[in-house]
N, CA, C and O atoms as a GROMACS GRO file, in nm:
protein
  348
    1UNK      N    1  -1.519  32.993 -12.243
    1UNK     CA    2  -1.380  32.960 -12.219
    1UNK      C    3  -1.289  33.039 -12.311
    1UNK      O    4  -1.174  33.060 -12.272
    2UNK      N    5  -1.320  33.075 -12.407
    2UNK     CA    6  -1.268  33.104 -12.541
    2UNK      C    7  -1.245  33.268 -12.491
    2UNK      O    8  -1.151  33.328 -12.542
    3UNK      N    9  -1.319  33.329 -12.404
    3UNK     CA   10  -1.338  33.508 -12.366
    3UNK      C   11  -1.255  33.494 -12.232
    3UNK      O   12  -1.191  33.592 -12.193
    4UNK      N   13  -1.254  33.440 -12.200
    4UNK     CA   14  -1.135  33.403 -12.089
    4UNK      C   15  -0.993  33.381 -12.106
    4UNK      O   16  -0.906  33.426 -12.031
    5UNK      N   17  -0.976  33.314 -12.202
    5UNK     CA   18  -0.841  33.342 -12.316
    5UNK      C   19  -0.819  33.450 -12.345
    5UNK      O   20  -0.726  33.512 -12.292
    6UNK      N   21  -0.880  33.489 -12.415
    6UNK     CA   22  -0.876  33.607 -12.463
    6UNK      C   23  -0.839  33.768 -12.337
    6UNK      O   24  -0.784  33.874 -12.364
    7UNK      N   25  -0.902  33.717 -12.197
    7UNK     CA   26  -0.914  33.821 -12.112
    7UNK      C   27  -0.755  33.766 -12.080
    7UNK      O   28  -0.676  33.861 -12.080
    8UNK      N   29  -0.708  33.671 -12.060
    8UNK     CA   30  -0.563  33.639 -11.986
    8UNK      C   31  -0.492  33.669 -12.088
    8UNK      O   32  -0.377  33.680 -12.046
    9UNK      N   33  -0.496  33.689 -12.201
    9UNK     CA   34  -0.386  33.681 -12.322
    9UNK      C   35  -0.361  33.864 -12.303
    9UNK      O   36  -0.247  33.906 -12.283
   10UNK      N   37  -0.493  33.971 -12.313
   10UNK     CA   38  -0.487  34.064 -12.301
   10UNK      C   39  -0.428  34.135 -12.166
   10UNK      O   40  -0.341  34.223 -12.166
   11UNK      N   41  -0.482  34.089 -12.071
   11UNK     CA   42  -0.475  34.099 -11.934
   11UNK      C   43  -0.257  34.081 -11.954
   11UNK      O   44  -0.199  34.189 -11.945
   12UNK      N   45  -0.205  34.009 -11.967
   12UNK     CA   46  -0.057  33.945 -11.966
   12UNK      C   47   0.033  34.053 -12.064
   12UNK      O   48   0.137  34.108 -12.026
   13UNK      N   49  -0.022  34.070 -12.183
   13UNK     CA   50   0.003  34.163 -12.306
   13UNK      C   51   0.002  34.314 -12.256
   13UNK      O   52   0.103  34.377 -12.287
   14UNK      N   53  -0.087  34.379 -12.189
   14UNK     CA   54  -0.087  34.518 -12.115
   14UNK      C   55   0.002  34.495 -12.027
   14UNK      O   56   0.090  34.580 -12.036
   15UNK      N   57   0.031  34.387 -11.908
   15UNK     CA   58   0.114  34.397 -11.826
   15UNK      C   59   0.223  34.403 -11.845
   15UNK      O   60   0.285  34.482 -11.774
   16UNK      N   61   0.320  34.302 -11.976
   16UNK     CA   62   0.433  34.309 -12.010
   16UNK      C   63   0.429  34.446 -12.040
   16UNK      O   64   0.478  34.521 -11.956
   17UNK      N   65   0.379  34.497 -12.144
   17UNK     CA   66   0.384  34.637 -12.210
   17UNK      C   67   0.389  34.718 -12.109
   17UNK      O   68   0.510  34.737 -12.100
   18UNK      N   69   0.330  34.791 -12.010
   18UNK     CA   70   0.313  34.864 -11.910
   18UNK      C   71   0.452  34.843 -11.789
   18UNK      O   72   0.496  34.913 -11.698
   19UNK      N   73   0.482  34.732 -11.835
   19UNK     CA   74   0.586  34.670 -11.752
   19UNK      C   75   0.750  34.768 -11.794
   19UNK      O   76   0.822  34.851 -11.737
   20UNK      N   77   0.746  34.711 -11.899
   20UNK     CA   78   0.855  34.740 -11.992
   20UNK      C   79   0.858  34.894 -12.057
   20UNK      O   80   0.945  34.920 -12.140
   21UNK      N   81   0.807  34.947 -12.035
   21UNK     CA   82   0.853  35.119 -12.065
   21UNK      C   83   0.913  35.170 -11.972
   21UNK      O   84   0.884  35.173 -11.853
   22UNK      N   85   1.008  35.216 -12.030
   22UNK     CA   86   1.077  35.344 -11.978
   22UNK      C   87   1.083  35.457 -11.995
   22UNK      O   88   1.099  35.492 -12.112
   23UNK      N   89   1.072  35.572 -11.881
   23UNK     CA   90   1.080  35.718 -11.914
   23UNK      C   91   1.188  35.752 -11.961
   23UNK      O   92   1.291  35.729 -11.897
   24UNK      N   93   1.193  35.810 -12.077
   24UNK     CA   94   1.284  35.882 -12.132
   24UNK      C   95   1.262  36.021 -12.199
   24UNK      O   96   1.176  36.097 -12.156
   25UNK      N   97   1.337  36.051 -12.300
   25UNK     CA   98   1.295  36.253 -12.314
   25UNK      C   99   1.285  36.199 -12.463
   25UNK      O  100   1.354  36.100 -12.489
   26UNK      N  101   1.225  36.242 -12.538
   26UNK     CA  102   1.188  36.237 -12.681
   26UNK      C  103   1.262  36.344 -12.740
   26UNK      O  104   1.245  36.464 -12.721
   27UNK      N  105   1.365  36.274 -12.827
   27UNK     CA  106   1.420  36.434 -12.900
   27UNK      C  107   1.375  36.455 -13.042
   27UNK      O  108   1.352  36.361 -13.118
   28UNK      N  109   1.362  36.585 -13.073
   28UNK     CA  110   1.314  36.598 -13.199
   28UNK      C  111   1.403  36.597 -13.289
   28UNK      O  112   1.508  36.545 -13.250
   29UNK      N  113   1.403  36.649 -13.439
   29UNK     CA  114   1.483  36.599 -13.521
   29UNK      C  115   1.523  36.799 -13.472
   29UNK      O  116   1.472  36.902 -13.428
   30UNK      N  117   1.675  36.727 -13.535
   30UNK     CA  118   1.789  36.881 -13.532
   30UNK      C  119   1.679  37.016 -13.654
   30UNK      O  120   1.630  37.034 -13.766
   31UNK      N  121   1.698  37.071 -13.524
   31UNK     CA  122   1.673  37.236 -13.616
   31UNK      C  123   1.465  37.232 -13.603
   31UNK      O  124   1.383  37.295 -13.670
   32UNK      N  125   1.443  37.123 -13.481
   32UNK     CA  126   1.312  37.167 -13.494
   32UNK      C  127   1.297  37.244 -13.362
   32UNK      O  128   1.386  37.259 -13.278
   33UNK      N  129   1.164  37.292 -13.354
   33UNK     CA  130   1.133  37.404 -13.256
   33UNK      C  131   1.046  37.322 -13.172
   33UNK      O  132   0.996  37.389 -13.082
   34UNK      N  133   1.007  37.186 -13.170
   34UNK     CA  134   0.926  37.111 -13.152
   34UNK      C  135   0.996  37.091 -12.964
   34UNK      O  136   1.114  37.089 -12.932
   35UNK      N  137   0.880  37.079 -12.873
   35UNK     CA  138   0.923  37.042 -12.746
   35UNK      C  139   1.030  36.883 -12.700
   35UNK      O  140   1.004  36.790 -12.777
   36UNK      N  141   1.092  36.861 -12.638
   36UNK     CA  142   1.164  36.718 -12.581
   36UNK      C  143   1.037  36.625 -12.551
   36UNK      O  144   1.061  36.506 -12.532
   37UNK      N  145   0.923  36.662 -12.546
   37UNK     CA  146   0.799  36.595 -12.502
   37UNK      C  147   0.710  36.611 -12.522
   37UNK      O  148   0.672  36.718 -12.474
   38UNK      N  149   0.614  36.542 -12.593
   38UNK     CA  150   0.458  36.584 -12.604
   38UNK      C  151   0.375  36.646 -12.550
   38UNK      O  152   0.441  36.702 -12.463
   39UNK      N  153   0.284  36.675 -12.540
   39UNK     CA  154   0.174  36.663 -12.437
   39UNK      C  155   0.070  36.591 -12.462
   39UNK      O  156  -0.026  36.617 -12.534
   40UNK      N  157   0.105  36.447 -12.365
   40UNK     CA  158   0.018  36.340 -12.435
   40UNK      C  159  -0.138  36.381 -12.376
   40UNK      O  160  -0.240  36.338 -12.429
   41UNK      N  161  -0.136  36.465 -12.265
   41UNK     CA  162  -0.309  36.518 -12.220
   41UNK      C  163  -0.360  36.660 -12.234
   41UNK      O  164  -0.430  36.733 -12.163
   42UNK      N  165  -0.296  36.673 -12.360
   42UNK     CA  166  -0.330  36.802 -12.441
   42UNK      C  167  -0.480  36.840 -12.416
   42UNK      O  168  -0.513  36.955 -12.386
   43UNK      N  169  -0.587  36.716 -12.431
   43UNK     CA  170  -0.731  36.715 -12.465
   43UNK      C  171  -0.762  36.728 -12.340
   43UNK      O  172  -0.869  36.785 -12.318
   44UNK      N  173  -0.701  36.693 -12.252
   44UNK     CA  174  -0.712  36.676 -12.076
   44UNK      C  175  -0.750  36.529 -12.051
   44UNK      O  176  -0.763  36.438 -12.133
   45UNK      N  177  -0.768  36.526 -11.888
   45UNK     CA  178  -0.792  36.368 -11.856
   45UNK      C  179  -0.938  36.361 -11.840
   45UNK      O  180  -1.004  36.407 -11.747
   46UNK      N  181  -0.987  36.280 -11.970
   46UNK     CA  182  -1.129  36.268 -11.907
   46UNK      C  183  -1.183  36.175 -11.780
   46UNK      O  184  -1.151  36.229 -11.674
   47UNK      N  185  -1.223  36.105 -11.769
   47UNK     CA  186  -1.217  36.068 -11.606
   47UNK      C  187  -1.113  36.136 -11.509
   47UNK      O  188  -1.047  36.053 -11.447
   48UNK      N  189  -1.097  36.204 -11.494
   48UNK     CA  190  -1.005  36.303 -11.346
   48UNK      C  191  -0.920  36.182 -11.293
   48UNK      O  192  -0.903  36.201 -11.173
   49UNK      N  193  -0.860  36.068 -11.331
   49UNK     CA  194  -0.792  35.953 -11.307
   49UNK      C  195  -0.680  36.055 -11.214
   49UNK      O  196  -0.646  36.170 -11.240
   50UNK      N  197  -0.646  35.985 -11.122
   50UNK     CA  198  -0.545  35.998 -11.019
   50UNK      C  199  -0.477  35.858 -10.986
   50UNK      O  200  -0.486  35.755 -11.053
   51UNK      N  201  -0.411  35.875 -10.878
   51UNK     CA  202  -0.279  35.805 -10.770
   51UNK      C  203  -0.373  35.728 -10.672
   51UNK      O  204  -0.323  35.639 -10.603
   52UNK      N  205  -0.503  35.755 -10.661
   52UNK     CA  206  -0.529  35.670 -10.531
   52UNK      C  207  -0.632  35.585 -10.563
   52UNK      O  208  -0.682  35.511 -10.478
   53UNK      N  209  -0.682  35.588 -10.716
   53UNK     CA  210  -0.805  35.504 -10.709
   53UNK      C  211  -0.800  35.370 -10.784
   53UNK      O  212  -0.838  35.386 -10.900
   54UNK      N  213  -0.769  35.255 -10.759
   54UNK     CA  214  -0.659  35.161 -10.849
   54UNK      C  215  -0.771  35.117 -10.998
   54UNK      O  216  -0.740  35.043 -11.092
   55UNK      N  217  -0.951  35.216 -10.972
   55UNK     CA  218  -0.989  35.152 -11.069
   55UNK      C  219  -1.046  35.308 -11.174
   55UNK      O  220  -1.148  35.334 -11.239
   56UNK      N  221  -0.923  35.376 -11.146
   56UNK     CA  222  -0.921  35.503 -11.216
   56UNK      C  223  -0.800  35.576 -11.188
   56UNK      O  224  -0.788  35.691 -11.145
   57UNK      N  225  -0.690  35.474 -11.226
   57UNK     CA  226  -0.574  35.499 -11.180
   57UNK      C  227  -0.484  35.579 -11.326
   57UNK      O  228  -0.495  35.533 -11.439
   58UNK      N  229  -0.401  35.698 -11.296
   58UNK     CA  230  -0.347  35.782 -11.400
   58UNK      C  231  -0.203  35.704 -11.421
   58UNK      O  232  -0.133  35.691 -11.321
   59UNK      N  233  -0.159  35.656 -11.535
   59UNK     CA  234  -0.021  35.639 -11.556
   59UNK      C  235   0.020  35.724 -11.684
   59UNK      O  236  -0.036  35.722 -11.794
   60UNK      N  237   0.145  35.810 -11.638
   60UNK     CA  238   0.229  35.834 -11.708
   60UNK      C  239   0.331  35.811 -11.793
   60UNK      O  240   0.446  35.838 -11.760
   61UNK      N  241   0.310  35.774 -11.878
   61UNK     CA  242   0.440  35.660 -11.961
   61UNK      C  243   0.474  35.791 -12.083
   61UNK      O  244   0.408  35.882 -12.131
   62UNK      N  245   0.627  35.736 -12.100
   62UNK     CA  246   0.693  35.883 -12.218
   62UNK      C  247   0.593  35.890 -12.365
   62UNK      O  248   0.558  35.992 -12.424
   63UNK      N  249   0.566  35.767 -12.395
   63UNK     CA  250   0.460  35.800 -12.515
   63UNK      C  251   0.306  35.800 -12.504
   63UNK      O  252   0.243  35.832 -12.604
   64UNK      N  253   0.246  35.771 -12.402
   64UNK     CA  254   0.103  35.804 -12.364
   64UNK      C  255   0.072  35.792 -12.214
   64UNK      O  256   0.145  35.734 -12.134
   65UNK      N  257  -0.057  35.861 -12.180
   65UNK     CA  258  -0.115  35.873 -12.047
   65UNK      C  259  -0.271  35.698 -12.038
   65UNK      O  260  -0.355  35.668 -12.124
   66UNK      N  261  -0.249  35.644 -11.928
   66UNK     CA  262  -0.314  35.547 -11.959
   66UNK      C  263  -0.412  35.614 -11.823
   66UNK      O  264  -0.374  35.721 -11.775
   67UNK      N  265  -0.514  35.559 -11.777
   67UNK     CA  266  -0.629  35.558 -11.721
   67UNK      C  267  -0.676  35.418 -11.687
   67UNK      O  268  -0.764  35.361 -11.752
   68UNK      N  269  -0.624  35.371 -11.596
   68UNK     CA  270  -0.659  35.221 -11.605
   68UNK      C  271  -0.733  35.195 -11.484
   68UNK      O  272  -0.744  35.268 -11.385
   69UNK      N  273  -0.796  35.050 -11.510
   69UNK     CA  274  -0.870  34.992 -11.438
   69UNK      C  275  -0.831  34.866 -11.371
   69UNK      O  276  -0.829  34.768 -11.447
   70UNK      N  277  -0.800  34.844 -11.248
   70UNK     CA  278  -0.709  34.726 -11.178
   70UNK      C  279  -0.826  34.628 -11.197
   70UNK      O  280  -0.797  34.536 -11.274
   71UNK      N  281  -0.938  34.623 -11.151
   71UNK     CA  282  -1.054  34.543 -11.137
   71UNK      C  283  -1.089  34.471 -11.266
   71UNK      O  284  -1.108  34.349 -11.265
   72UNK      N  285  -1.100  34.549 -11.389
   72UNK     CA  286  -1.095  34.504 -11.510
   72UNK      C  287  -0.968  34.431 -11.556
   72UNK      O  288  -0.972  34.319 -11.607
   73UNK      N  289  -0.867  34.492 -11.536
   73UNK     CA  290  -0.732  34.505 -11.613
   73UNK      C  291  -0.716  34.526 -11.742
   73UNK      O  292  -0.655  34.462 -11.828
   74UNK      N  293  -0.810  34.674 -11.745
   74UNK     CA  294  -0.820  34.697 -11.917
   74UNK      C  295  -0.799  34.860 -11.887
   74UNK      O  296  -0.850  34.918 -11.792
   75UNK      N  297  -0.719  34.918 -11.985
   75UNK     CA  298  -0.754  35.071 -11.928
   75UNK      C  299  -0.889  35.136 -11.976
   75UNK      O  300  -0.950  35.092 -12.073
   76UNK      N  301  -0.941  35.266 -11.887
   76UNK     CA  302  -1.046  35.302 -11.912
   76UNK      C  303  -1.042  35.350 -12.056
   76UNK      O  304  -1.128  35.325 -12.140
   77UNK      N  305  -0.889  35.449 -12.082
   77UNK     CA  306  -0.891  35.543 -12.183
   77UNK      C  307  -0.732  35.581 -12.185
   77UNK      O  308  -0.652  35.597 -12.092
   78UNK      N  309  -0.717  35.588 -12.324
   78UNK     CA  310  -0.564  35.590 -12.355
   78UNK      C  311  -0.549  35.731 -12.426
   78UNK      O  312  -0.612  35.769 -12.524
   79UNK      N  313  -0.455  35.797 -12.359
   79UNK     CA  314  -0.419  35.955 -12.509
   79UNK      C  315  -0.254  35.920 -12.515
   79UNK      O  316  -0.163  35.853 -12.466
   80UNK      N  317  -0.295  36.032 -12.625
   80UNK     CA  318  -0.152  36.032 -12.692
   80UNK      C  319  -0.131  36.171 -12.790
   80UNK      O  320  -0.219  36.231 -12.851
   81UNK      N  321  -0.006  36.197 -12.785
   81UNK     CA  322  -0.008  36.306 -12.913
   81UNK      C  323   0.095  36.300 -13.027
   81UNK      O  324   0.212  36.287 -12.991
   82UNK      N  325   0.075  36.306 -13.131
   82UNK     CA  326   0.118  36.264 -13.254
   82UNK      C  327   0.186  36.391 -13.286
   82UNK      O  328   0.130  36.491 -13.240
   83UNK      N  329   0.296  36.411 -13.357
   83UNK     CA  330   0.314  36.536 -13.395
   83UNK      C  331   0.433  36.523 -13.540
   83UNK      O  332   0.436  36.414 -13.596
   84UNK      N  333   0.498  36.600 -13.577
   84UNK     CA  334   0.612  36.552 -13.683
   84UNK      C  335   0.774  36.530 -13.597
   84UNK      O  336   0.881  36.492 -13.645
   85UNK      N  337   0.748  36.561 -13.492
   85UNK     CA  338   0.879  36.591 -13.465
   85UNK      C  339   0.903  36.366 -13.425
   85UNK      O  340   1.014  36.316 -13.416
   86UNK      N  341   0.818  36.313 -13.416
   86UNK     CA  342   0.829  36.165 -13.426
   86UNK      C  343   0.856  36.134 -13.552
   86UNK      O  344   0.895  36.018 -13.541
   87UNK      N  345   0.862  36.166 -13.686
   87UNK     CA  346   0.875  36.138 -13.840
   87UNK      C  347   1.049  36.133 -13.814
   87UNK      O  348   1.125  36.113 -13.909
   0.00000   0.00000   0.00000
């Protein structure tokens, strides 16, 4: 009962979150050479996640690429890219 909690607490917590982002352009600080945007799949997408498979599904969000799994409701695999122009 207790992992079932835990799956709805998580399960509710990704959804708000996933819910609530918005695309926007990342600006860097003045006088950097740094891009408006990361490249959060610099490393590439490992699972080849796309648009049609809801349990290897690609989302694009302005601060990371998610890979998720509808069936689970956990993502497979999360990137992101860190850089200074976020400092």
């Amino acid at each position: 009962m207790n992992s079932f909690r835990i799956a709805i607490a998580s399960t509710l917590f990704l959804a708000i979150t996933l819910t609530n982002c918005k695309r926007t352009n990342v600006t860097p600080n003045p006088g950097s050479s740094a891009p408006t945007r990361d490249n959060n799949l610099a490393m590439g997408n490992p699972s080849n996640a796309g648009t049609t498979d809801p349990n290897n599904f690609l989302m694009d969000k302005v601060l990371y690429y998610v890979g998720y799994n509808a069936s689970r409701a956990t993502p497979n695999w999360v990137s992101w890219h860190l850089s200074k122009a976020w400092k």
